[in-house]
C-alpha positions in Angstrom: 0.0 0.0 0.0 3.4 1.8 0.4 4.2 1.7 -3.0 1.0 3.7 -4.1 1.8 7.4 -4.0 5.3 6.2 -4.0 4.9 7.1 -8.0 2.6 9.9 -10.0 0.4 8.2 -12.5 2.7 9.3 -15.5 5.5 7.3 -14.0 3.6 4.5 -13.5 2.1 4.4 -17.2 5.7 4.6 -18.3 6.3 1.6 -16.1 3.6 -0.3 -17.3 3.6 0.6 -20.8 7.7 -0.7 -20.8 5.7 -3.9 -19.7 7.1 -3.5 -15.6 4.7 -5.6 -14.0 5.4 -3.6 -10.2 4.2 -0.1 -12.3 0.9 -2.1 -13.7 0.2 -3.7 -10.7 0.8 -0.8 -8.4 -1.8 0.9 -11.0 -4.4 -2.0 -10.8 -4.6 -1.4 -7.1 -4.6 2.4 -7.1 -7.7 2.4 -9.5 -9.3 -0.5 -8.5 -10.8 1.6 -6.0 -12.4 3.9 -8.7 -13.9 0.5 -10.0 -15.4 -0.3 -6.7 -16.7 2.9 -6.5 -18.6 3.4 -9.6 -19.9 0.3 -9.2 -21.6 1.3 -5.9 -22.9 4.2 -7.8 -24.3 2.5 -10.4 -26.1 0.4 -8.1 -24.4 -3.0 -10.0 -26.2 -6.0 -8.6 -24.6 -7.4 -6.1 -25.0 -11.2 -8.4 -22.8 -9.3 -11.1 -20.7 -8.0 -9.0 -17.6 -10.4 -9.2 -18.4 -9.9 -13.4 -18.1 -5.8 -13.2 -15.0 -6.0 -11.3 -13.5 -7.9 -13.9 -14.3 -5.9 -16.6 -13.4 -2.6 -14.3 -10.0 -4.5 -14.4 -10.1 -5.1 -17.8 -10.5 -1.6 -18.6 -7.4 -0.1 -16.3 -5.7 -2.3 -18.7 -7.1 -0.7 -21.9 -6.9 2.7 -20.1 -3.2 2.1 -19.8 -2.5 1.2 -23.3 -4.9 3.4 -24.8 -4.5 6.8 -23.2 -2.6 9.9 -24.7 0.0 11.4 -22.2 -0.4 14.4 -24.3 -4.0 14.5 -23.6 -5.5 17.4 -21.3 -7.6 14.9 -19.7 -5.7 13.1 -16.7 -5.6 9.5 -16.4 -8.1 9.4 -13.6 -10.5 11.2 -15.9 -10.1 9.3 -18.7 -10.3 5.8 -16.7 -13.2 7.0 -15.0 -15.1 7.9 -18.0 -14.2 4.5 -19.8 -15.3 2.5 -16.9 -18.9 4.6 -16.4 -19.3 3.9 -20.2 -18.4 0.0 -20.2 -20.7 -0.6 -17.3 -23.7 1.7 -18.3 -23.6 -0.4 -21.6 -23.4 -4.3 -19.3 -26.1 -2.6 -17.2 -28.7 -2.0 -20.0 -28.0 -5.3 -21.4 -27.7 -7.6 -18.3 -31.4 -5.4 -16.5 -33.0 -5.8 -20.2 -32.4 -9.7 -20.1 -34.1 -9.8 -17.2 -36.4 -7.0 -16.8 -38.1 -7.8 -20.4 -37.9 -11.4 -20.5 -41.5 -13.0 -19.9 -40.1 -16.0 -18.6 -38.7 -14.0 -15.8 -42.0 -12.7 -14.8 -43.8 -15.7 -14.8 -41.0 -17.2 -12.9 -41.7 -14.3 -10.4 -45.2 -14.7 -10.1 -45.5 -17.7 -8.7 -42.9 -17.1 -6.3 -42.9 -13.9 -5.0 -46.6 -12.1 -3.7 -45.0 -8.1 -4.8 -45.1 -9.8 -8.3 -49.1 -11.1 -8.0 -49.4 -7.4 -7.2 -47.5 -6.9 -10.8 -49.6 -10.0 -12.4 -53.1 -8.0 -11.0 -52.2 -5.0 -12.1 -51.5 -5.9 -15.3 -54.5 -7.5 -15.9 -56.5 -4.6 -14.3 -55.3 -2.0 -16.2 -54.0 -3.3 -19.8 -50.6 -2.0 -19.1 -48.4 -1.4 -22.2 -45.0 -3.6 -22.3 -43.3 -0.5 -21.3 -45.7 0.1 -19.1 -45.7 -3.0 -17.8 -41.6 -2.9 -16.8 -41.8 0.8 -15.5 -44.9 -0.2 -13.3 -42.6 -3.3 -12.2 -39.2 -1.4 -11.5 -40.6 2.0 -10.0 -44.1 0.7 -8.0 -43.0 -2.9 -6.7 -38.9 -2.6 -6.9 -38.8 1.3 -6.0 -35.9 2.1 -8.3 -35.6 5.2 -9.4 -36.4 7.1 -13.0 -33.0 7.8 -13.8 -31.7 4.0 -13.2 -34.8 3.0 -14.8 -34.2 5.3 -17.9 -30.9 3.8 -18.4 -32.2 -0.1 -17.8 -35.1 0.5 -20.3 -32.6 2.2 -22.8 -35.5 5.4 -22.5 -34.7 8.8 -22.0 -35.8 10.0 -18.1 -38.8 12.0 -19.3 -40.2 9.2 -21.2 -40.3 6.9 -18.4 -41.9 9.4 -16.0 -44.7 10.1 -18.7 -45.1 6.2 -18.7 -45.9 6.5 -15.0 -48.0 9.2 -15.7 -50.1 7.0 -18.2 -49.9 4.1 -15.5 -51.1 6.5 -12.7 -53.7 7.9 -15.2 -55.3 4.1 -15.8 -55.2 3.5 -12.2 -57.1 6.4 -11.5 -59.4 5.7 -14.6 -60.1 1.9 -13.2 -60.4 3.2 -10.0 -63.2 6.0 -10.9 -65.1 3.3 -13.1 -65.1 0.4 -10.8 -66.4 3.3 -7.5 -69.1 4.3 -10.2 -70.8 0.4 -10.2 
């Protein structure tokens, strides 16, 4: 842990790059905290988490073959914004295998009594399918519109006009069935 600030990052590069595996491994450690980090931010599942590190690992790597000494952006910057954009791009794949898969919802509903809540409310209120997966993730799994936005691959102000449409058929359902 010595050995950390023992070097600037620029030394270390030049370490690494002149294939010193002390330099590289002294920068794997430094940054693998920025990994860690972004991944608590991102709110990576913890089931994935082992996957994510890897690929946070994977991508100090690329970072220190890749990146432009020359460049005004510092190393930490530039690591940082190749790691948010690798694990934005695993999360919106790995949450839209299972988020949209139908399987996984029927899976659910016979396991789990929030998701008989999702199974009734579908069938109450003819949900859309994107209806359906923002009722799911914001009303049963309170996750919020900005995770859900990047999940569903949908800008922020689409999803909340879904859940304006979803609170809208509520309401409607409600209204009609109070009218009987």
């Amino acid at each position: 842990m010595g050995d950390l600030f023992k070097y600037n990052d620029y030394e270390l590069l030049y370490l690494a790059r002149q294939n010193n595996q002390e330099g590289k491994n002294i920068l794997i450690e430094k940054y693998t905290i920025l990994v860690r980090s972004r991944m608590k931010l991102l709110n990576v599942p913890k089931s994935l988490y082992d996957d994510y590190l890897q690929e946070g690992l994977l991508m100090i790597e690329e970072a220190i073959k890749i990146y432009d000494t020359d460049s005004q952006m510092s190393f930490t910057n530039f690591l940082d914004m190749l790691i948010k954009r690798r694990f934005i791009t695993l999360l919106r794949k790995d949450r839209k295998m299972i988020v949209v898969d139908d399987d996984y919802y029927e899976n659910l509903i016979d396991n789990n009594e929030e998701d008989k809540t999702l199974q009734l409310a579908e069938d109450c209120y003819d949900f859309s399918p994107l209806e359906r997966d923002v009722y799911y993730l914001y009303y049963i799994k309170k996750i919020n519109v900005k995770t859900i936005s990047i999940v569903l691959n949908q800008s922020s102000r689409t999803i909340s006009n879904t859940k304006q449409r979803i609170l809208y058929k509520i309401k409607r359902e409600r209204n009609r069935k109070r009218s009987w």
